[in-house]
C-alpha positions, 0 to 999 in steps of 0.5 A: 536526517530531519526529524520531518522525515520518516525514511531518508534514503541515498544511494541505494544500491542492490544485487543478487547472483542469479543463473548457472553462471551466477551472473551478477543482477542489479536490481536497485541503482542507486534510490534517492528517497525522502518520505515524509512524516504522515505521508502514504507513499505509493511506489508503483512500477512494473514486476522486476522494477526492485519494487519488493527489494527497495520495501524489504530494505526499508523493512530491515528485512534485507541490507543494501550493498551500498548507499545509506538508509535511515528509517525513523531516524535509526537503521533501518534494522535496528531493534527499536526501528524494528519494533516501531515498523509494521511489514506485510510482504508480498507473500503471506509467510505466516505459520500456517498450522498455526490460528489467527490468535495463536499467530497474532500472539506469537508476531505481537510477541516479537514486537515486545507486546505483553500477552495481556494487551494480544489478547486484549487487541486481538478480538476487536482487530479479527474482528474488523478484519471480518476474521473474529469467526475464523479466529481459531482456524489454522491459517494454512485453511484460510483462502488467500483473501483471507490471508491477505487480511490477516497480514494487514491485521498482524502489520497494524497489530502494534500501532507502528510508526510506519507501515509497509505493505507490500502489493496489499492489494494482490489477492485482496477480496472485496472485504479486504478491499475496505479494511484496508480503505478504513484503516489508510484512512485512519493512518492518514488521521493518525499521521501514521506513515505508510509506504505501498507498492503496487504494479497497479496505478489504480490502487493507490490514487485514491489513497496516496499522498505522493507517489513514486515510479520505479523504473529497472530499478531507479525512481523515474519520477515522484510527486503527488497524485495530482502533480504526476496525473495532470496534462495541461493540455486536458480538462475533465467535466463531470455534468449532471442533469444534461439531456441527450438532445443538448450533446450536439449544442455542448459538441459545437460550443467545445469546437468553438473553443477549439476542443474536442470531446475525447470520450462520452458516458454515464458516470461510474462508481468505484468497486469499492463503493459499489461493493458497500452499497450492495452491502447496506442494501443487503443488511437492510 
């Protein structure tokens, strides 16, 4: 494996028994990856396209029945691959009778954090989550955006190597939306790598280096955004200050081009910008 990359997969198969008769699923069929390091890989596919199985393996959470995979250069379950990885699944699988210090405490102590360097991190981080006032409130209270939030928190807790995330974005409330645009941004800064699923191709544009479609279980196709979104055969034109009245003289000079207007409309903003600017403006 190059030390360039930070996941080296090939091969990668995986399948569980399922059913009354125990009938044999293959949910992976042979994955052929390489992650860069620093890179912030969105794999997007439908449900059952071995989105969540694929993340698991990486995590060390799961084996695969055949194949090779290399994460940060070691297994991908081994100790030090383990405590270098920050994992947040699908599910929010936290204790739920237990508070966010308490449950931060416990997961950055199976990181081999010391107690003193938790409970130094611990404040701040709650806090950039928007959870330092529900710190001693068991998580089994907290709404599921809240949760969601929690287990971005817990995941970057260790300033891991790599960090997998999981659907980040189910659940996720308008908070937690920019918490984690903050910190894949600072992952980006940091050349920390990262690796997201999503069913949505809208959540991971924005963020992602590279993506990869996950297809029954095959990675159909993997580039970068913009060389997975382009068509030759179509340009986008943002324009400001054009007038009602001057559409028909744009209509005819495209038809003398031999294009066509597709779809017309005011400009639009991102959720995420709205919801900050009707933040600022309520702070205000």
């Amino acid at each position: 494996m190059s030390d360039a990359l930070a996941i080296h997969a090939r091969g990668v198969t995986r399948a569980f028994r399922s059913g009354f008769w125990l009938r044999r699923c293959e949910v992976l069929r042979g994955i052929n990856l390489d992650v860069p390091r620093g890179a912030i890989l969105g794999i997007m596919g439908p449900n059952g396209s071995g989105k969540s199985t694929l993340l698991r393996i990486l995590a060390g959470v799961d084996r695969q029945n055949s194949g090779t995979v290399e994460v940060l250069g070691r297994a991908a379950n081994s100790n030090q691959t383990l405590l270098a990885t920050g994992y947040l699944p699908e599910e929010s699988p936290f204790p739920a009778e237990l508070s966010a210090e308490q449950a931060l405490l416990l997961l950055g102590s199976l990181q081999g954090m010391t107690t003193s360097r938790i409970k130094e991190l611990t404040g701040p981080l709650l806090q950039r989550v928007g959870l330092e006032a529900a710190r001693k409130k068991a998580l089994g209270k907290y709404s599921r955006g809240m949760l969601r939030r929690f287990g971005i928190a817990q995941a970057w807790l260790h300033d891991p190597e790599l960090i997998l995330f999981d659907e980040p974005t189910a659940g996720l409330d308008a908070q937690g939306f920019e918490v984690l645009d903050e910190l894949l941004r600072e992952a980006r800064s940091k050349s920390t790598t990262v690796v997201l699923t999503s069913h949505l191709l809208t959540d991971l544009v924005e963020y992602c280096t590279h993506i990869a479609v996950l297809v029954e279980g095959v990675i159909a196709a993997i580039g970068t955004p913009a060389e997975l979104l382009r068509d030759e055969n179509r340009m986008t034109l943002e324009i400001e200050g054009l007038s009602p009245e001057a559409s028909p003289a744009l209509d005819a000079w495209l038809a003398e081009q031999g294009a066509t207007c597709t779809s017309r409309g005011a400009g639009t903003r991102s959720l995420l910008e709205v919801y900050r600017s009707v933040e600022t403006a309520h702070r205000e």
